[in-house]
C-alpha positions as CSV (number, residue, x, y, z in Angstrom):
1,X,10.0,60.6,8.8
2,X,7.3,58.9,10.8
3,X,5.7,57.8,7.6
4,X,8.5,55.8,6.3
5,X,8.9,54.3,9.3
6,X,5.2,53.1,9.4
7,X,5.8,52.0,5.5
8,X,8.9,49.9,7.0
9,X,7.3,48.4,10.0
10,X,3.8,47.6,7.5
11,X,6.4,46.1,4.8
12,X,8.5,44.2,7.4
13,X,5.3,42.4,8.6
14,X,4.0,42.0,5.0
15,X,7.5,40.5,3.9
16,X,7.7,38.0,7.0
17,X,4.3,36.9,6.3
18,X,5.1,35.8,2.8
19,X,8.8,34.7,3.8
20,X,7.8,32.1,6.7
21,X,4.7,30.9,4.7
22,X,7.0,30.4,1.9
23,X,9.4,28.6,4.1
24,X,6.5,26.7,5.7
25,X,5.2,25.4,2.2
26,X,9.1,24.0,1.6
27,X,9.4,22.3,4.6
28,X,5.6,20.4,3.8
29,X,7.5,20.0,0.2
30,X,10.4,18.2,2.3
31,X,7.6,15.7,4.2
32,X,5.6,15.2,1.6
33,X,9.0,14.2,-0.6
34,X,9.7,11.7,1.7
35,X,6.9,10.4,2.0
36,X,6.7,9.6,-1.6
37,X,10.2,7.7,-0.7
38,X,9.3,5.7,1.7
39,X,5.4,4.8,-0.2
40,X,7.5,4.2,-3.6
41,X,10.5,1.7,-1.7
42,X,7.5,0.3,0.1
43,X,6.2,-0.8,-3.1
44,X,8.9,-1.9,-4.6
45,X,10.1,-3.8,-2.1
46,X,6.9,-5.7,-2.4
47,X,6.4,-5.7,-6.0
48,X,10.0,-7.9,-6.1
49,X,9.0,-10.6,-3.6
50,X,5.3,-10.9,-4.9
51,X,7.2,-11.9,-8.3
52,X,9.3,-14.5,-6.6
53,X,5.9,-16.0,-5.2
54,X,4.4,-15.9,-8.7
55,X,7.0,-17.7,-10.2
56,X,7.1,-20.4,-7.3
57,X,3.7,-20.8,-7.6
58,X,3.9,-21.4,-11.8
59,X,6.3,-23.0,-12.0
60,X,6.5,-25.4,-8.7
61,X,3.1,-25.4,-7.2
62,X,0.8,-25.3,-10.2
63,X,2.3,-28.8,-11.4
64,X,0.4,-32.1,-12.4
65,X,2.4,-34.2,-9.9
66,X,1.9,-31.7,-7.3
67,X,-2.2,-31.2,-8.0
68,X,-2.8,-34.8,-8.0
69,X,-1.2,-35.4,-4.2
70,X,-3.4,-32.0,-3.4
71,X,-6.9,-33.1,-5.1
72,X,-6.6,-36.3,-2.4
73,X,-6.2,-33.6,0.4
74,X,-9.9,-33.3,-0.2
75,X,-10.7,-36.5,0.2
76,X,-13.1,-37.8,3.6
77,X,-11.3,-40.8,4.5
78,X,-9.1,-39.5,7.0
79,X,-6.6,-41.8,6.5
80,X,-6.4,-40.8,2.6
81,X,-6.2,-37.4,3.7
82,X,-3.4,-37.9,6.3
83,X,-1.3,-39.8,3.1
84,X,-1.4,-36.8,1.3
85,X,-0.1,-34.2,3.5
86,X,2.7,-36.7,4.4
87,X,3.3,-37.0,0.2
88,X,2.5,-33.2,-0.5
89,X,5.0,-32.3,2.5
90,X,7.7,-34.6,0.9
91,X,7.3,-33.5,-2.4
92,X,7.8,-29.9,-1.6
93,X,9.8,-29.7,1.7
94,X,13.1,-28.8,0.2
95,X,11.6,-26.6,-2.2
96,X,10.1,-24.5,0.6
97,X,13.9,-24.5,2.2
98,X,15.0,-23.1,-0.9
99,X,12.4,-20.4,-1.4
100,X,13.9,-19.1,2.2
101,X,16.6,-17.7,0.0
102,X,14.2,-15.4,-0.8
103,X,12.8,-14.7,2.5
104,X,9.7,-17.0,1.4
105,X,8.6,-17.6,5.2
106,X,5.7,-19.6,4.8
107,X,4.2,-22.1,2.8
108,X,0.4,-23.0,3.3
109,X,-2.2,-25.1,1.7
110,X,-6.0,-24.8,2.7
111,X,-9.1,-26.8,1.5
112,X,-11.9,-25.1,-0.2
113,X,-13.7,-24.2,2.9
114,X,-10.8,-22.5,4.2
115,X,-9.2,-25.5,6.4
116,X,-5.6,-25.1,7.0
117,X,-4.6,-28.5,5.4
118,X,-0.6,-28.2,5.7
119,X,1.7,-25.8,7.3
120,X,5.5,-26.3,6.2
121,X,6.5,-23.4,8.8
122,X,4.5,-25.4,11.8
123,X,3.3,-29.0,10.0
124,X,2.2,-30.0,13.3
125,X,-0.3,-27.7,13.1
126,X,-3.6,-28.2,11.2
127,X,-7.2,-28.6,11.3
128,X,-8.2,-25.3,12.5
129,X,-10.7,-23.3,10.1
130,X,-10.0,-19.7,9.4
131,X,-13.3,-18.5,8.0
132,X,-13.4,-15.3,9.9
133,X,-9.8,-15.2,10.5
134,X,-8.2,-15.0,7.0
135,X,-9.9,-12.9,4.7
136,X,-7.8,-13.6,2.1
137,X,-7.9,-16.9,2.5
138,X,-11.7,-16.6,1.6
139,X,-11.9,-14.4,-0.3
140,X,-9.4,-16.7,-2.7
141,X,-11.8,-20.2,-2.4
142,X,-14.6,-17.8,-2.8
143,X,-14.0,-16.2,-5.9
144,X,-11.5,-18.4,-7.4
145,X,-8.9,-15.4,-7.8
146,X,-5.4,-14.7,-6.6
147,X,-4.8,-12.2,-3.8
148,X,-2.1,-10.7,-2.0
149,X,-1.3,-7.5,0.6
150,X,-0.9,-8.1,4.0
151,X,-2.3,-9.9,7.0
152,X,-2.0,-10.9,10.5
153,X,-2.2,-15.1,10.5
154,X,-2.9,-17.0,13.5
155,X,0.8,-17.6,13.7
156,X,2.7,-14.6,11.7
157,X,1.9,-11.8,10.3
158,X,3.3,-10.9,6.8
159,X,2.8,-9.8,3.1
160,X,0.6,-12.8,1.8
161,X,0.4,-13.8,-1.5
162,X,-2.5,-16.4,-2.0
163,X,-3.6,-18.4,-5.0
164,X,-6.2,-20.3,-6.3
165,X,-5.6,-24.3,-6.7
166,X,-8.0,-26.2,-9.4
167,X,-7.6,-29.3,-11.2
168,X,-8.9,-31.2,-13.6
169,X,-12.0,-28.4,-13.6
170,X,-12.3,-29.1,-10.1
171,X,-11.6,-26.3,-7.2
172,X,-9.0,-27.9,-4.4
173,X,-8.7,-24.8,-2.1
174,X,-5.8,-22.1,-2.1
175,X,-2.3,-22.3,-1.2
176,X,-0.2,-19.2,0.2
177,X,3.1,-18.0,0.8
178,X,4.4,-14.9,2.4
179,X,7.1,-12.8,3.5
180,X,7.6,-11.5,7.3
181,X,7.4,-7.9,7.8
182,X,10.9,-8.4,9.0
183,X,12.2,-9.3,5.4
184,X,10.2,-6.1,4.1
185,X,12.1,-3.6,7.0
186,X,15.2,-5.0,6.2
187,X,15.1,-4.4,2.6
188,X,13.8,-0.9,2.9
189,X,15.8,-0.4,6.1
190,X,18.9,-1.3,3.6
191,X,17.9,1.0,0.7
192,X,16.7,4.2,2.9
193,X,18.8,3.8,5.9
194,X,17.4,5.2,9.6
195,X,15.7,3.6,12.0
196,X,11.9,1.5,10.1
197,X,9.4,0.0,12.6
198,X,5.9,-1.5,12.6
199,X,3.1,-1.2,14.9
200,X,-0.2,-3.3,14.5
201,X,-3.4,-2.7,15.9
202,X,-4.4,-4.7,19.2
203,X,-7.7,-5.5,18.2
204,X,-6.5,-7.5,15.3
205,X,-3.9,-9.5,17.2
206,X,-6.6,-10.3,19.8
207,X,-9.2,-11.2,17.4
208,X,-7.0,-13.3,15.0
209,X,-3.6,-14.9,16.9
210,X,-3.5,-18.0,18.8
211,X,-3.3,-17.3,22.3
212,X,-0.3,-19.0,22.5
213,X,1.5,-16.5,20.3
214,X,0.1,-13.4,22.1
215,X,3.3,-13.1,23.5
216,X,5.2,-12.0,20.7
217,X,3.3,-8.4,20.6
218,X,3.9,-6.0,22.9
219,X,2.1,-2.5,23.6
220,X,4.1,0.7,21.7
221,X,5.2,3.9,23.6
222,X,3.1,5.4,20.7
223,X,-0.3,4.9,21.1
224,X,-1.9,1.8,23.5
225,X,-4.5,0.7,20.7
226,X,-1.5,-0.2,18.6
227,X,1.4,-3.5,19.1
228,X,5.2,-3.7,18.5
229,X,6.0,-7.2,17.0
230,X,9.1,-7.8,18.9
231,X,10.9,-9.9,15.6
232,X,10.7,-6.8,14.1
233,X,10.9,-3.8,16.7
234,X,13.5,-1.6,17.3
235,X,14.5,-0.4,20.3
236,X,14.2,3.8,19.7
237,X,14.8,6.2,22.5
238,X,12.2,7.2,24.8
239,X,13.1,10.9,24.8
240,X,13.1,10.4,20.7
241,X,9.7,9.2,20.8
242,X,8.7,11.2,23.1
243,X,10.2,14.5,21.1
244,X,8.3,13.1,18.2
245,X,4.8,13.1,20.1
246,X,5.3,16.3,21.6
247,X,5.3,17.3,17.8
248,X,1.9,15.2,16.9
249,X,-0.9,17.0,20.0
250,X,-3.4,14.2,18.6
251,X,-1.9,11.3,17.0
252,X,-5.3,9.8,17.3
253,X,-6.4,12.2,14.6
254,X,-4.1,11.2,12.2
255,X,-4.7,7.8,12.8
256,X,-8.5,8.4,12.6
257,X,-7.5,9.7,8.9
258,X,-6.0,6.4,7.5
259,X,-3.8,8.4,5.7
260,X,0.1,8.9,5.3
261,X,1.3,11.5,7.6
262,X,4.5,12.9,8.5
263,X,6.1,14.8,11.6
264,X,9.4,16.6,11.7
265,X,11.1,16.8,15.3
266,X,14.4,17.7,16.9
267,X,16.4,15.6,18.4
268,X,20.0,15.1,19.5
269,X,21.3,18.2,17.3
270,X,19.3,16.9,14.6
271,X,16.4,17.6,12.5
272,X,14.1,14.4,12.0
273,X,11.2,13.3,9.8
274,X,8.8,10.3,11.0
275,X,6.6,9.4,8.6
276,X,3.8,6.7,9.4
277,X,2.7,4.8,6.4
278,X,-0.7,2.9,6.8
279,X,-1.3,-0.9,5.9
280,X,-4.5,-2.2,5.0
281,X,-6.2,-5.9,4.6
282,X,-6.8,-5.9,0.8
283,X,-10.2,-7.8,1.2
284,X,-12.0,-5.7,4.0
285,X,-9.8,-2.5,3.4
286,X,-9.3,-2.0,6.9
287,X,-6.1,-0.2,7.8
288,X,-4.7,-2.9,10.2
289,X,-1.1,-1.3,11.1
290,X,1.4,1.2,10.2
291,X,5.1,1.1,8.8
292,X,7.2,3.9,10.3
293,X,10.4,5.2,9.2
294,X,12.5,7.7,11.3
295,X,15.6,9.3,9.5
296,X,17.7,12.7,10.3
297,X,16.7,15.7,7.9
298,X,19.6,18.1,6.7
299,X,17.1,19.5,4.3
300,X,14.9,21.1,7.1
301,X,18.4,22.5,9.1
302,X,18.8,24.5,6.6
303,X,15.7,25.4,6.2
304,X,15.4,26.2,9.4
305,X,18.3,27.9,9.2
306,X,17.8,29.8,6.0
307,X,14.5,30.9,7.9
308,X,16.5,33.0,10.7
309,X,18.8,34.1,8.4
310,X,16.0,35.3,6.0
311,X,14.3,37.4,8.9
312,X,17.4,39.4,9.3
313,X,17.7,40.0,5.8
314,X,14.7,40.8,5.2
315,X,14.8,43.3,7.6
316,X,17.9,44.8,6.3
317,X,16.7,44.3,3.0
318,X,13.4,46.6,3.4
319,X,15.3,48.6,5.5
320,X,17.1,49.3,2.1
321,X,14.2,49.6,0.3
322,X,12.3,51.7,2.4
323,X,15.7,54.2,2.4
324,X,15.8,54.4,-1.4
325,X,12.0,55.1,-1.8
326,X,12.6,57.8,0.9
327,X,15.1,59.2,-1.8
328,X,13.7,58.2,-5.1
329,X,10.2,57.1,-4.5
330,X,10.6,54.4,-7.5
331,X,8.5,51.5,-7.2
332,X,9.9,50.2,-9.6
333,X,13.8,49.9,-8.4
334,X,12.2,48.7,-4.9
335,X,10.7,46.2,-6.5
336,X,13.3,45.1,-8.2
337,X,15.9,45.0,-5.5
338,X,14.1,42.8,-3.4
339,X,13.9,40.0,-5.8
340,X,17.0,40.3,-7.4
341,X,18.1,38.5,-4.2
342,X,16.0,35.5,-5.0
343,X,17.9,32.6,-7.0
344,X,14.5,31.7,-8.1
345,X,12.3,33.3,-11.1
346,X,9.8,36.1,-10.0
347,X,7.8,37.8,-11.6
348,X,5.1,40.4,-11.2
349,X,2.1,40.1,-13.4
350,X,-2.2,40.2,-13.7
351,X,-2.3,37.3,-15.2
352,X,-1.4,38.2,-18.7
353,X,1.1,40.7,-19.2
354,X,4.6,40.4,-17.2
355,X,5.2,43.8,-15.7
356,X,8.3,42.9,-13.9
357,X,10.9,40.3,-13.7
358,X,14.3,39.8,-11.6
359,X,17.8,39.0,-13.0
360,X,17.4,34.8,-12.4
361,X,14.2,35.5,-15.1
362,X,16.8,37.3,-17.9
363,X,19.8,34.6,-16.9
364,X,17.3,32.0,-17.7
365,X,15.5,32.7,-20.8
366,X,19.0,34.7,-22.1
367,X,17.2,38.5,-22.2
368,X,18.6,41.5,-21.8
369,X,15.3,43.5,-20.6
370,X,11.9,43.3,-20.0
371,X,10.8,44.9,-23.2
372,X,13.5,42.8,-25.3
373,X,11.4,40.2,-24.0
374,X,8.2,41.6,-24.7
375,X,9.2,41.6,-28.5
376,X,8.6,38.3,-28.8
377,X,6.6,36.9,-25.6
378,X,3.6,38.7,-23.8
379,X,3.1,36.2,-20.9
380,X,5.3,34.0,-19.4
381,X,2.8,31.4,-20.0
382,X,3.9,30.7,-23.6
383,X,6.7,29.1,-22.7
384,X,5.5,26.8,-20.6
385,X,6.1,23.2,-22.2
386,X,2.7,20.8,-22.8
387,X,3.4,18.0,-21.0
388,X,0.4,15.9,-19.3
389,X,2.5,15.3,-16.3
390,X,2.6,19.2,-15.5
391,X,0.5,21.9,-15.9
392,X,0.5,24.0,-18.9
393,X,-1.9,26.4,-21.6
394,X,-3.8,23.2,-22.8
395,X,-5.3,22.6,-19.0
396,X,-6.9,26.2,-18.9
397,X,-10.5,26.2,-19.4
398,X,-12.9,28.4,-21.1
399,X,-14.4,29.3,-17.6
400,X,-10.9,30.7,-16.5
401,X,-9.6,34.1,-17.0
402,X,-6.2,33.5,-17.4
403,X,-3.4,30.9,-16.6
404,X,-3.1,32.1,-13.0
405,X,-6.6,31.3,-12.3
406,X,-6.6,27.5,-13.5
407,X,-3.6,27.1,-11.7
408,X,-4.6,28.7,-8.3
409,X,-7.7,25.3,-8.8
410,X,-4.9,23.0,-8.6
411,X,-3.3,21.8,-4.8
412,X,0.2,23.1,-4.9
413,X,1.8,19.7,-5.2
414,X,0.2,19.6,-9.1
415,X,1.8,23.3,-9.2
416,X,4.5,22.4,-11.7
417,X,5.3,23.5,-15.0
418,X,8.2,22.8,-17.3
419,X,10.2,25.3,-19.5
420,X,13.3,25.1,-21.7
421,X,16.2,27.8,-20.7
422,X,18.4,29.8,-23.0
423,X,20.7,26.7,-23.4
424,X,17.8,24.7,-24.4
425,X,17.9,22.4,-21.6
426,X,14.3,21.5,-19.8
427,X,13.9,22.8,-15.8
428,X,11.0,22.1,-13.8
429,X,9.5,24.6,-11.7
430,X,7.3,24.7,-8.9
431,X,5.3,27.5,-9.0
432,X,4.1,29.6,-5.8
433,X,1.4,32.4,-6.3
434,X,1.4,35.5,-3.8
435,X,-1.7,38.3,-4.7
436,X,-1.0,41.5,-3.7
437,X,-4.4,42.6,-5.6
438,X,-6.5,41.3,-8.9
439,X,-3.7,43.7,-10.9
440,X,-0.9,42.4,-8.9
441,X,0.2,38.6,-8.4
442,X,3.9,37.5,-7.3
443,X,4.7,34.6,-8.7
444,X,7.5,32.6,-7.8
445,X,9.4,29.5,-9.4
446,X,11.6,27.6,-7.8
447,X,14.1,24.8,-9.9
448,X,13.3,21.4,-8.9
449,X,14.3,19.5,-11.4
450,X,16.3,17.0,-9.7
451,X,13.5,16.4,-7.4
452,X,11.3,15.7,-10.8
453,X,14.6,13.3,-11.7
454,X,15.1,11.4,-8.4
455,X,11.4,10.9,-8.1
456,X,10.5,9.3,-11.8
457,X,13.7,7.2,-11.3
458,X,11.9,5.4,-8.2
459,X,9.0,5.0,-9.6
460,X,10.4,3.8,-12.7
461,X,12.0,1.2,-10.7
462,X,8.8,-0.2,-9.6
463,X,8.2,-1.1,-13.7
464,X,11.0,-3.1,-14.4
465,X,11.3,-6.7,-13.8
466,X,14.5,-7.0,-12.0
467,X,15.5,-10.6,-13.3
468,X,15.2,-9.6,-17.1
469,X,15.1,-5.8,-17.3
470,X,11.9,-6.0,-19.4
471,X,8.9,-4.1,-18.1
472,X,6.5,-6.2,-15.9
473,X,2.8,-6.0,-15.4
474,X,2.5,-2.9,-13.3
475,X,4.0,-1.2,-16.4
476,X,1.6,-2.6,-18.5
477,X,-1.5,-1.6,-16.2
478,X,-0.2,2.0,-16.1
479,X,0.9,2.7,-20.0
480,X,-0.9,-0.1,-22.5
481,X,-4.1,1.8,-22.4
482,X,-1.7,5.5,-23.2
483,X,0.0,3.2,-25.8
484,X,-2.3,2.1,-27.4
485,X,-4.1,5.7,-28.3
486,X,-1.2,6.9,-29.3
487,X,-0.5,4.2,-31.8
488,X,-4.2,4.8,-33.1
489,X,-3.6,9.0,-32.8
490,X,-0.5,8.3,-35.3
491,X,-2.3,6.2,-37.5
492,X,-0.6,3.3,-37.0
493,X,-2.5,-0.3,-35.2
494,X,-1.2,-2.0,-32.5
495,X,-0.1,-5.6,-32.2
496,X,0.0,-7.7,-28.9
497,X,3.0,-10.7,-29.8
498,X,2.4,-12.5,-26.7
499,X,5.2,-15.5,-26.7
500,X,7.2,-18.0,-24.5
501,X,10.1,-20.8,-24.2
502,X,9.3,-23.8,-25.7
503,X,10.1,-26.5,-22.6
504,X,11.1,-24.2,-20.4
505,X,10.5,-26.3,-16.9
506,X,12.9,-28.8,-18.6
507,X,15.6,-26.6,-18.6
508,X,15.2,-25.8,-15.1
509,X,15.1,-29.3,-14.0
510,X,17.4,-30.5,-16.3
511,X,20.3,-27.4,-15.4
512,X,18.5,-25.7,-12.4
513,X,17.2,-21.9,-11.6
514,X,20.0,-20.0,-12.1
515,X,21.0,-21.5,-15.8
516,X,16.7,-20.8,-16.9
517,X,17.5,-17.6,-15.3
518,X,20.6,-17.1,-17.9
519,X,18.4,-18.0,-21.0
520,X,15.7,-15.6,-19.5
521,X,18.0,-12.7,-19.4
522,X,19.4,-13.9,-23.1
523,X,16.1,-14.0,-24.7
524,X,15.3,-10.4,-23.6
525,X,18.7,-9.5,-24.8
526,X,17.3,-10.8,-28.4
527,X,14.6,-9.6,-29.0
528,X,15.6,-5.7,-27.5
529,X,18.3,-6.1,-30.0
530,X,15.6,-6.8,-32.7
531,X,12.6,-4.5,-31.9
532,X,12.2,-0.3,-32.5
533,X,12.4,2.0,-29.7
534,X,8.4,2.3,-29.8
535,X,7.6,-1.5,-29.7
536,X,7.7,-2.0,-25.9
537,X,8.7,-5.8,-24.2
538,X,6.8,-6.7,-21.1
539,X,7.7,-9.8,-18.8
540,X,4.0,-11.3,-18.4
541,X,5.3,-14.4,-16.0
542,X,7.6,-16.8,-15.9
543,X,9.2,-17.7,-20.1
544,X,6.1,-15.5,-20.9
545,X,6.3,-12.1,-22.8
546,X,4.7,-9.7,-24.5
547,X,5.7,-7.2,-27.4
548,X,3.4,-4.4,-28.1
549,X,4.3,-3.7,-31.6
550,X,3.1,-0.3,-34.0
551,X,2.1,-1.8,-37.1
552,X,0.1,-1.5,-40.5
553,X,-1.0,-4.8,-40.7
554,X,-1.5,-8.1,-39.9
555,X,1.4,-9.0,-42.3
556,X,3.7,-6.4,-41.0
557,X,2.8,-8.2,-37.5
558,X,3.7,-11.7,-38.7
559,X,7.0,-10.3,-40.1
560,X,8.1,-9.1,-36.8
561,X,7.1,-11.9,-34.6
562,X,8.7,-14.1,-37.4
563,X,12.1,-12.0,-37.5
564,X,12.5,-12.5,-33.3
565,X,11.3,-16.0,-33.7
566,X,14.2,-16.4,-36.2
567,X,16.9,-15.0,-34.3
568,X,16.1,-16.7,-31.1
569,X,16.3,-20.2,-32.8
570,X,19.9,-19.9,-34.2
571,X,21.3,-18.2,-31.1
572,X,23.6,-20.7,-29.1
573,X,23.1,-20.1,-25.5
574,X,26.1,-21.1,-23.3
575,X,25.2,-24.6,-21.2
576,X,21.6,-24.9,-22.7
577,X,22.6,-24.2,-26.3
578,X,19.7,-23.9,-28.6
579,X,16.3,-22.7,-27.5
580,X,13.0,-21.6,-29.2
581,X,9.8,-20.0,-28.5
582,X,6.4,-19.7,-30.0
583,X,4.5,-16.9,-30.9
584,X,0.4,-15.7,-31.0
585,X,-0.3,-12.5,-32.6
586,X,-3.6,-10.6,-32.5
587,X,-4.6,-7.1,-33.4
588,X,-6.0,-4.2,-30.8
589,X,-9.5,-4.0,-31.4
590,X,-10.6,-0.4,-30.4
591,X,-14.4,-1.7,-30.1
592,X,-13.2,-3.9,-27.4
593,X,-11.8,-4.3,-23.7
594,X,-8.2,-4.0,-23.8
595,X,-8.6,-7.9,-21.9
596,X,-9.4,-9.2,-25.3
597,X,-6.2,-8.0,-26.9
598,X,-4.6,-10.4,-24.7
599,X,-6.9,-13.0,-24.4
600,X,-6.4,-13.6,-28.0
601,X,-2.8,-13.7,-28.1
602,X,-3.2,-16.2,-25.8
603,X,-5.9,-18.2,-28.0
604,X,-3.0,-18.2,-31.0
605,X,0.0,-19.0,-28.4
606,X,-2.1,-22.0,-27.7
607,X,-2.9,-22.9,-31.5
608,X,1.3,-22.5,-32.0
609,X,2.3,-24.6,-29.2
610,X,-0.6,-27.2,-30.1
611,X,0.3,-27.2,-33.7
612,X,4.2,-27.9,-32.8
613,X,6.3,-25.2,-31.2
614,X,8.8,-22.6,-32.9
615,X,5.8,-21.1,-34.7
616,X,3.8,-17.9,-35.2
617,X,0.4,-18.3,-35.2
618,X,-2.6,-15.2,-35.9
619,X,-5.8,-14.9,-34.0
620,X,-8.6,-15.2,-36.9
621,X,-11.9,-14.4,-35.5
């Protein structure tokens, strides 16, 4: 009797081992899932407004009338200089009240060694030089390139966006807008809910604010080397903060890291997840504050939950199991009634043969036993779908043994494979690996497919343009390159149709935003109507777009451009009525930079809209 007792007690501790460590590794799942929420709102919060400061700066700023008041802002007669801030101030003054719509805060012109020039959210205020204060700022009249990300100004601090100003070949200086950090907690406060702060490190607020705007900061219950800014702090309790530290021994550690990091804490009744997302300056890289979001955490409850239930049943459980060994000394039955009580797949196995599996395993795959199985699969591996997103047989090596082994290199966030059930519909699985010894692994996978789901629908989010509903830029960045080698893979070429609306401003002035907005919108409509499901449309900026086209030839190119070009002109488009647009074509060039594809385009847009509009034109060498 004594030695099943022993076996209990040594299989009880075994068991609750595995169990919390396997509950451990769900709630880090939980974190690091909402972290991935907050970093991919965070993003596409910021994606939206830097459009709205492209466009402004296209399509308002970057104007003849407007660089010719700005190219006397570099002028030395003072007086000369004073007349056009007055004009450029004028000129723009109830644009810049418009752009507030869109929680445009500031407006800022600097000359090209990185004098602020003009103001419009403090005009009185000018003069000052911020070399050594605005990196961005420099960095732009340095290198003659847009910037944006976020920085603490003299005045505000805020998501910049700053652009180069040059005219008539000459370099002006830069001009800037942003958005408060206000604007970005609100929208991500509005899309995630909870309670979203910001804390920004002393130093910099010393270093770079006017004295006289010191005041605005004050010191967080968090940590003293970091600032609330009161426009945009939130009162949270003290006993919630100070549950959350007691969580977080050294929070200076994690702040050391300049990483995201996460803490769960109790609070009220409720479970809570803070998660501390860092900000950096996108010239010196430094990591200048943090975004934190707090929200309550039913996922962890019932985790928590789950684990005090599962101590008692696995105590019951092995108590079970140790009682019909005692009787039957079958492995194999004990084995089996332990993880029939798992909704997930398990499975016992060396690697490559599957020597056991539960009842989730034959309800999946639609098998009846293990050796009905075994007829027509030896490993569980060969079902396991090739998709470069997960893990599957093409990512194991020569140097590996077996599947197990490649996978056990990977961090158990990349530990997901994908597999089609008996109803062919495709799960994917998260895959944890127990090893009792080099003959015997458990491995466990658990469905988290609607994770998978809810977390490519974000991101996705971040790749369309939300005016239009044509991909934007960042989509471009991320795919053209996959695109493009799977056009070459299937034989085919691809085509870059880079196009835009002939006298576009002109409808906006003549009809205003919200009508060019309309024809926008109407032109996508076209030409998705009129393209294949592999020929992808991409909003470049402003009326600009590209189509990347799968094609044979340059003919076949010409004919599609031609087709779109041709619809668009005999559409009638309510107010405007009829519109048109002209078209540059050039082939992908697999000897070259994928920057000369579009380059170009660009070269043959020109040649169309120089040779009369409503056109194709092809790049020739």
């Amino acid at each position: 009797m004594f030695r099943y007792i022993l076996l209990y007690i040594s299989a009880l501790i075994v068991a609750l081992l595995l169990f919390v460590k396997y509950n451990h590794n769900s709630i880090e799942k939980v974190k690091q899932r909402e972290e991935e929420l907050v970093s991919i709102e965070y993003n596409t919060v910021i994606s939206n407004y830097e459009m709205h400061a492209s466009l402004y700066y296209l399509n308002t700023v970057n104007q003849a009338d407007v660089l010719s008041i700005f190219r006397d802002a570099t002028s030395k007669d003072p007086l000369l200089k004073a007349e056009a801030r007055k004009k450029l101030h004028a000129k723009l003054v109830s644009g810049y009240e418009n752009m507030k719509l869109f929680q445009i805060r500031q407006l800022h012109f600097h000359l090209p060694d990185n004098e602020s020039f003009l103001r419009f959210h403090r005009p009185e205020k000018y003069g000052d030089n911020l070399t050594g204060i605005r990196s961005t700022v420099e960095y732009v009249n340095r290198e003659k390139k847009a910037i944006s990300g976020f920085e603490e100004g003299r005045i505000f601090n805020g998501y910049r966006f700053v652009f180069p100003i040059s005219y008539e070949g000459r370099h002006l200086g830069s001009v800037e807008t942003s958005v408060s950090m206000k604007s970005v907690i609100d929208s991500i406060k509005k899309n995630l809910g909870g309670m979203v702060n910001f804390i920004i490190k002393r130093d910099v607020v010393e270093r770079k604010v006017f004295d006289n705007e010191k005041s605005n900061y004050k010191v967080s219950c968090i940590n003293d080397d970091y600032l609330y800014d009161k426009e945009v702090f939130r009162e949270c309790p003290k006993a919630m903060t100070g549950a959350m530290l007691k969580t977080i021994p050294d929070i200076n550690a994690h702040f050391a890291e300049k990483k995201t990091f996460s803490t769960i804490f109790y609070f009220e009744g409720s479970y809570h997840i803070r998660v501390f997302l860092p900000i950096f300056n996108p010239v010196t890289k430094e990591r200048v504050a943090y975004l934190t979001t707090t929200r309550k955490s039913p996922a962890i409850g019932d985790l928590e939950q789950r684990e005090d239930i599962g101590v008692v049943m696995i105590a019951l459980i092995l108590g079970i199991i140790v009682f019909f060994y005692k009787k039957s000394h079958d492995a194999s039955q004990r084995l089996e009634k332990v993880f029939n009580f798992q909704n997930n797949i398990v499975i016992l196995t060396d690697g490559n043969t599957l020597k056991f599996a539960n009842r989730t395993f034959y309800n999946f795959f639609g098998y009846g036993s293990l050796g009905e199985y075994l007829k027509k699969y030896k490993c569980i591996c060969d079902q396991f779908v090739d998709d470069e997103a997960f893990f599957s047989l093409a990512k194991v090596g020569p140097q590996d043994r077996n599947w197990l082994e490649a996978m056990q290199k990977l961090p158990e966030r990349k530990r997901i494979v994908s597999m089609f059930s008996q109803y062919e519909t495709l799960h994917d699985f998260a895959v944890s690996i127990n090893i009792l010894d080099r003959d015997n692994i458990i491995v466990t996978f658990a469905d988290i497919t609607e994770n998978i789901k809810e977390k490519m629908s974000l991101k996705g989010r971040i790749m369309i343009d939300p005016l239009t509903q044509a991909y934007n830029r960042t989509y471009f960045d991320e795919s053209a390159a996959l695109l493009l080698e799977k056009n070459k893979i299937a034989g085919y070429r691809t085509a870059c149709i880079l196009f835009d609306i002939d006298f576009f401003k002109k409808v906006n002035d003549t009809y205003g935003h919200n009508v060019g907005d309309d024809v926008l919108r109407g032109v996508v409509r076209l030409v998705k109507a009129n393209i294949r499901p592999e020929e992808k449309l991409i909003r470049w900026g402003g009326e600009e777009f590209i189509i990347l086209s799968r094609v044979r030839s340059e003919e076949e190119a010409q004919m599609v451009a031609e087709k779109i070009r041709a619809e668009i002109e005999q559409h009638y488009f309510d107010i405007v009525g009829k519109v048109t647009c002209s078209f540059g074509i050039a082939l992908y060039d697999p000897l070259r930079e994928l920057k000369y594809l579009i380059e170009y385009a660009d070269r043959a847009l020109y040649e169309a809209k120089k040779s009369g509009r409503n056109r194709v034109v092809f790049y020739e060498k």
